[in-house]
Structures are given as C-alpha cells and as structure tokens.
N, C-alpha and C positions, 0 to 999 in steps of 0.2 A: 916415740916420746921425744919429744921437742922440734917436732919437726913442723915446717909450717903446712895449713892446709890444704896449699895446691902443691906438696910433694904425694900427698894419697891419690892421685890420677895415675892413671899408665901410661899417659903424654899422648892418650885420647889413637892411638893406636890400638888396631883389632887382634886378638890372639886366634893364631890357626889354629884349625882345629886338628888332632892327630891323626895319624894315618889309623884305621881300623886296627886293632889288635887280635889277631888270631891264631888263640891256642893251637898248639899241635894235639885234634882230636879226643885221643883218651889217654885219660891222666891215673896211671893206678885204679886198680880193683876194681876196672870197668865204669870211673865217672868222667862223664863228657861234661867239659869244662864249657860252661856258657859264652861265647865270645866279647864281653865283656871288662874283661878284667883290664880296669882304670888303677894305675897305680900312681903312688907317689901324690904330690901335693904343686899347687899352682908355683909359680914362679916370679909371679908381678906381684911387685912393690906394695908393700902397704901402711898406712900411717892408719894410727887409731884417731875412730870418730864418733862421737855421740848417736845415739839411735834414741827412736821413741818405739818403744814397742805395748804398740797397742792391745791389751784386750786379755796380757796374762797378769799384768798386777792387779788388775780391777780398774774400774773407771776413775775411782780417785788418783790414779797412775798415770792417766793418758796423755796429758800434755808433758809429761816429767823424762828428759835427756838422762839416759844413761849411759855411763861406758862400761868396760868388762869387768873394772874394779866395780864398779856401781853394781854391778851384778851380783854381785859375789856378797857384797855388806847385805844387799837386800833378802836375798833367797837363801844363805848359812845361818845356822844355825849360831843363836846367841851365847855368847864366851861360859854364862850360864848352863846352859841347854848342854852341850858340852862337855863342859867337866862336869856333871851329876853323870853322865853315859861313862863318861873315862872312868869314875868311884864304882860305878856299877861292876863294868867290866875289870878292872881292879882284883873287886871284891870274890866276883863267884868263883875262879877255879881253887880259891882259898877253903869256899865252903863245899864245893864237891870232893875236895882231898882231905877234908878234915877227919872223915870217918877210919875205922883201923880192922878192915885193909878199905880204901877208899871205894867211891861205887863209879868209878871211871881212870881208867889211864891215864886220860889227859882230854884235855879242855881247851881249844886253842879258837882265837877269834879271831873272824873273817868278816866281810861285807864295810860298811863305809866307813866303822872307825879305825876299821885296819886300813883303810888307803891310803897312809900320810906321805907325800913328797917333801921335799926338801922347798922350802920358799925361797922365789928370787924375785918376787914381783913387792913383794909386803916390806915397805921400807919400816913401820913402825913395829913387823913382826918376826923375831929371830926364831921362831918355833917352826916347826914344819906345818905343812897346809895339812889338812883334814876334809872331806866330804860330806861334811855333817849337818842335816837340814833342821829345819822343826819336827818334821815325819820321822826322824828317825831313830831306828833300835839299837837295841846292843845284842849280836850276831855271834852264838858260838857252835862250834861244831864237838863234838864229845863222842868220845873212842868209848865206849862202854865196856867195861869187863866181863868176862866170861862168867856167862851165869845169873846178871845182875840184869833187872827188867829193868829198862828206861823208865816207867814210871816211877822207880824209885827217887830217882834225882826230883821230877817233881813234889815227892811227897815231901822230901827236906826241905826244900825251897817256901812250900806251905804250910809248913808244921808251925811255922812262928807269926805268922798270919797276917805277913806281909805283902806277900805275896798269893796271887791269885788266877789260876790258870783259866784263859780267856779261849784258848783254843787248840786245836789237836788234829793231827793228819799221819798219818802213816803210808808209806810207800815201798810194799815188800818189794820191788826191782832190785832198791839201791839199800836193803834191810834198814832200813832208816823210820824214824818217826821220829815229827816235828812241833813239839809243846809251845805256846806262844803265851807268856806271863808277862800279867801286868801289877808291878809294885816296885816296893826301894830297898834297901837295905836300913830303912830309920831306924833299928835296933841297933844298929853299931855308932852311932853317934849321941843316943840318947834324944835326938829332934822328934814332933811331933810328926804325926801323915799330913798335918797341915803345911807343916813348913817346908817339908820339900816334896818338888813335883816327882809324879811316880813315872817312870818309863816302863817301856816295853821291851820284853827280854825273847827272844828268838833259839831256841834249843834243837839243833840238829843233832839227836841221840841215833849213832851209827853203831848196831849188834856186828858186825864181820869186818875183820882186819882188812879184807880184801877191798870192802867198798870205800871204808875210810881211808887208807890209801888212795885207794881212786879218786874219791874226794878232794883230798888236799893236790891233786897233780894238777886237776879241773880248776881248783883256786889259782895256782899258782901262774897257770897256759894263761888266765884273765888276767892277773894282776899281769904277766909280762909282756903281754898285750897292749894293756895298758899305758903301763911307765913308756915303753919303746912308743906310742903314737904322741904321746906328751912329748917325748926328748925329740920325736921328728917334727914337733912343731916347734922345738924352739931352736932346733938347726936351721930351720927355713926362716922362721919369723923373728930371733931373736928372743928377748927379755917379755914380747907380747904373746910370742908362741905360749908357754905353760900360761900366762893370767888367763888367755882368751880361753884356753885347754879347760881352765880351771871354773872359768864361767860357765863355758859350755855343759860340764857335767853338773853342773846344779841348774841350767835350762832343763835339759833330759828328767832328772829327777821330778822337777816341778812341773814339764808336763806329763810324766806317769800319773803322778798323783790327783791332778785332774781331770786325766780319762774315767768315764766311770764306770761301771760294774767291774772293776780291775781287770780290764782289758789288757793291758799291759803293764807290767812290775818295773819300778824302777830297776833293777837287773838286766830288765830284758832290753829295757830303753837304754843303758846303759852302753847293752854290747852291740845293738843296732847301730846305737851313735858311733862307736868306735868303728864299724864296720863302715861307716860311711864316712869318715876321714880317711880309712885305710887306703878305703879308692877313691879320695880324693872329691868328691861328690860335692862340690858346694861353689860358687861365684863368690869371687871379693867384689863391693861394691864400694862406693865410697861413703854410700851413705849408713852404712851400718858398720857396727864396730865388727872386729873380726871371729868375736863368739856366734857375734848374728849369721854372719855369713854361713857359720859350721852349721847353725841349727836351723836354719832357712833347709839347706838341702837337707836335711835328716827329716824334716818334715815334707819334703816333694818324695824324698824316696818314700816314708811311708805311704804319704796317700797313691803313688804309682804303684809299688811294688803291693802292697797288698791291698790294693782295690780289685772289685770283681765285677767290672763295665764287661759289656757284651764283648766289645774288641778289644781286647789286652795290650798293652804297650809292648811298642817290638823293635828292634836292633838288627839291621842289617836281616833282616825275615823272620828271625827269631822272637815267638813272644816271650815276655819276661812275668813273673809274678809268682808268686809265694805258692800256688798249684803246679809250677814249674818247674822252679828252681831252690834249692839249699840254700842258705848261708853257711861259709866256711870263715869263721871270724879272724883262725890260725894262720892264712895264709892271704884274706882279701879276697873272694872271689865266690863264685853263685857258681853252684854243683846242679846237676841233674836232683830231683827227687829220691831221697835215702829210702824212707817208709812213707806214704802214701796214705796212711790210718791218721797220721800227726795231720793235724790242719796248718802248721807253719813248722819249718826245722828251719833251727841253728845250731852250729856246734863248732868246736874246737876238731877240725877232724886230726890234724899233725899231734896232738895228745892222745888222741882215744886209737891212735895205728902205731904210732913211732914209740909211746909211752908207757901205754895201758896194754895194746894187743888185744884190746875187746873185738868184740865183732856188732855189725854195725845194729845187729837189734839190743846191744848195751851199752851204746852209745847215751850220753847224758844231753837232751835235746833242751835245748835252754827257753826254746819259745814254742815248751810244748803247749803249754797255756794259754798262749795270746789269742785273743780275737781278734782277727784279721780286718774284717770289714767295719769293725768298732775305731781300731785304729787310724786305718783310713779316712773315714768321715772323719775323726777329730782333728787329722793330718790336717784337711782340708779347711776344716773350717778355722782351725787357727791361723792358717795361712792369709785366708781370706781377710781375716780381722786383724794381722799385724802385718802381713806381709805385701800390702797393695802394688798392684803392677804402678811401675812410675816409668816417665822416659828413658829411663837409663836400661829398666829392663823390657820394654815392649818389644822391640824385635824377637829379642829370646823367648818371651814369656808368648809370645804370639806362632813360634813356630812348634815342631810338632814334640808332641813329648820324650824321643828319643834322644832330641837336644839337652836333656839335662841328666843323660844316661852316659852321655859321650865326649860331653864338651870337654875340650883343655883347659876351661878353666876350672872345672870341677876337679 
C-alpha cells in the first residue's frame, strides 16, 4: 500500500531454486514421508496489483480490475445475509435448553460463522472479519443427552412450522447424525415468512461423549491451523498478508460451490487451500494481486495432485498423486497411503496421535468424499479460463510439471 508500481518487481532477478529436501526415511508408526515437503513462504517483495480474473464472476465481470479488497466486497456475504445467520445462531441453543431437563448438554457452533479474526485491513470496519458467503449456514454441533434420540431436537425445531427438515445423514463411526433445516425463527419477532429470508441450519447431533470430544479437538487442530497460516502471512507480507488470506478463503469457497455434483465441500476446499500455503505452493507475480497468486497454485495443485493421466507427476522419481500420497494438514506434508478403500485422505494426523490416541482406521478423513478427477478437470479448466500463460510465465509454465511442486518460489 502506497507503494509505486515498479516496487512490485523483484528487480527482474531470478530466484534459485532450493536444494531438494530429504526427509530422513520413516517418520512414526511406519509413514514414509514423501520428499516433498516445501515449507514456509516466498521471500520477494510484493506490492499489490489489480488482476482481471476471468471466467469466475461471469462474463458481465471480465474486463472488471480487482484487488483483494475487491474480492472480499464482491464474493461475502451481504451486512444483511449476516446478521439474520448471527439472530439464527443466537437463538437456537436458547431453544434446545429450554425444555426441563433440556434435550442436549450443550450446543456449540462451528464452520464459517465461528471463524472470526480480528480486522487490520477494513479501515471503515472496527468488527472482526467473518467468512460469510451468500451459500452460507449456521453450523452447530450438539452433545446429546443420555437417552434422548437426536430426532427429538428436530421435532422442536418443527413443531412451530417454521422450520422444515430438508435433509438427514447419519454416520454410525463417529455416532453422529446430521439434520439439515431450512427456516427462521419469525415467531420470535412477530415478522412475516415474507419478510425475512429463511436460512439453512446444519445440526451435528453427536450420541457418545467420546466422539464429541473427538469432535471438538478436530475443530479446534483446523481453526489452529488456520489463524497460525493467516498470522504467517502477515509476518511475511505485512497488513496485505491477512486481506490477501482473507480473499483467498472466499476464492476457495466460491470455487467449491461451483464444482458440481459436490465434488468438493467448501471444508474440503478450505483445508486443501491451507494445505497449499503451508508448503508454500504458489508464484508472486506482478500481475495478480496476492490472493491470485495463493489460488493460482491451489488450483495447479489440484488439477496435478489429483489428476489420473497415464504418467503421474513425479519429484525427483517419486510419483505424486492422491493414489499415492495422504495429506497431513497438521504438519504440511504428503504421507504414504493410510487406508487405500478412501479414494483421497486428509487428515490432521498430530491430533488423531498426540490428542485423540485413535488408531488410524478412527481417524476423521476430511476428503473422504471428494471426487478426485471431478476436481481435477475443474482445476484445469478454471485455470485455463483465468489463468492464461503470459510472458512472465512461459518458461515456467513450459517446463515440466514438477517445477511447480518444487520451486522456491512456491
């Protein structure tokens, strides 16, 4: 910020590349550590710069400059949209505790509107940030009492018929079942269904002390995750560190939500993306702001890492790809294959060993779900459509795919 725009160059100097990094062998409980493991974050200078990113606002967007604030106004969720989630989430553990004796312990909420930081980038805003899209729910998890069938809590929920259950999943591993309602609380205001818009309510009803515990450790391993790759971006990057941070997780978001047959969950997009600042995995360029730059490589890693071409991308011999290798989000770093039935694993493994003490078939696999080759393709073709090779990246983007697995500037 205020800098002029020939201080965004690197004074046209080439950055070396690092010496290979090679783990020593086996790391704990028999996992060979992929030799891979890119740590920390680039080092050259960066001034923010206007990008045009083609092809995810829609075409009425494509000649239109944004920067990382621009990002951020465009793709959060309206001040509106907002505070009807905040009244929501507010309201419910008031109506699960109301009953005597209540039909839950406790009621605590997770997912984006729990993720608020502290702002240092919003000069017109003293509040803290929020992660809050147009897509988005209000997220709670719920301790259940002994005795009391989850389905109860829906039936309160709907007994005033405001509420209407849209969906239901159950997952005896983690004793858990997942109600997905959609309505408002307009009974407590006296408003009609008209006047305010209805959201969606996400109810993780957990029966065993033991898994909801587990639970809430797995939150906490992501939210610290989290805050710690934000605060490392704005040790490196200064004041643009958190904005760009803060852009970049509502890119991720907004491309979940456009993959389709939900191929990937914003969650999952989420931790991938962290996963790939962790190691660093991205070019500054000067022609994209520095959110672009994050979500440039979080989209080459996808379309490399879980593409399923004849020859697999390989590192010093080694091939790489999601039939290969883990993700280890806790620590930065691509493990040997855990279970081998999962078509992709992620996981926190420094919670589910140092934390939990599970064992690795209780392990909480965060991309049990993903479609690998779904992902891929849309890697690619978003790339294609906003990301065009220019001069600046033709050497790089011309040599072989391991260059973007390894470079020091990533």
């Amino acid at each position: 910020r205020g800098r002029k725009s020939t201080s965004r160059s690197t004074g046209g100097a080439k950055v070396a590349r690092p010496k290979t990094v090679r783990p020593a062998g086996v790391v704990g409980h028999g996992f060979q550590v992929c030799p891979i493991r890119v740590m920390g974050f680039p080092q050259a200078p960066f001034g923010v710069s206007d990008f045009c990113l083609r092809g995810l606002f829609g075409s009425g967007e494509r000649n239109k400059s944004f920067s990382d604030r621009e990002i951020i106004k465009v793709l959060a969720a309206p001040p509106e949209k907002h505070q009807r989630l905040l009244e929501t989430a507010k309201r419910l553990p008031e109506i699960l505790m109301a009953n005597d004796p209540p039909l839950a312990n406790s009621a605590e909420l997770y997912g984006s509107l729990a993720l608020m930081t502290e702002s240092a980038h919003w000069r017109d805003q003293d509040g803290p940030v929020c992660y809050v899209n147009g897509q988005s729910d209000v997220d709670f998890v719920v301790d259940m009492r002994k005795n009391v069938a989850p389905y109860s809590i829906v039936k309160q929920l709907c007994s005033k018929e405001t509420w209407k259950l849209v969906g239901q999943v159950q997952v005896h591993k983690f004793s858990s079942t997942q109600f997905t309602l959609l309505g408002s609380f307009d009974e407590e205001t006296g408003e009609s269904k008209e006047a305010k818009e209805k959201v969606y309510l996400d109810l993780t009803c957990i029966e065993s002390p033991l898994q909801f515990n587990r639970f809430k450790k797995r939150q906490e391993a992501f939210r610290k995750v989290f805050l710690q790759v934000r605060k490392h971006l704005e040790a490196k990057f200064g004041m643009e560190g958190p904005l760009a941070f803060d852009a970049y997780i509502h890119l991720l978001k907004a491309f979940a939500a456009k993959v389709p047959h939900s191929a990937i969950s914003v969650y999952q997009a989420t931790c991938i993306g962290l996963f790939t600042l962790k190691i660093g995995h991205f070019r500054l360029k000067r022609s994209l702001s520095l959110a672009l730059c994050f979500f440039e490589g979080f989209l080459r890693f996808c379309y490399q890492f879980y593409s399923d071409t004849e020859t697999p991308f390989a590192f010093d011999g080694n091939a790489l790809g999601y039939r290969r290798q883990s993700i280890d989000l806790s620590n930065g770093r691509l493990l040997a294959r855990q279970i081998t039935s999962w078509r992709s694993e992620l996981y926190f493994r420094s919670v589910e060993i140092n934390h939990l003490s599970t064992r690795p078939d209780e392990w909480m696999n965060v991309t049990h779900s993903l479609d690998p080759q779904q992902v891929s393709m849309e890697a690619l073709q978003l790339l294609e459509r906003s990301f065009p090779v220019t001069g600046e990246d033709a050497f790089l983007l011309g040599a072989p795919p391991d260059v973007w697995l390894c470079d020091s500037r990533f």
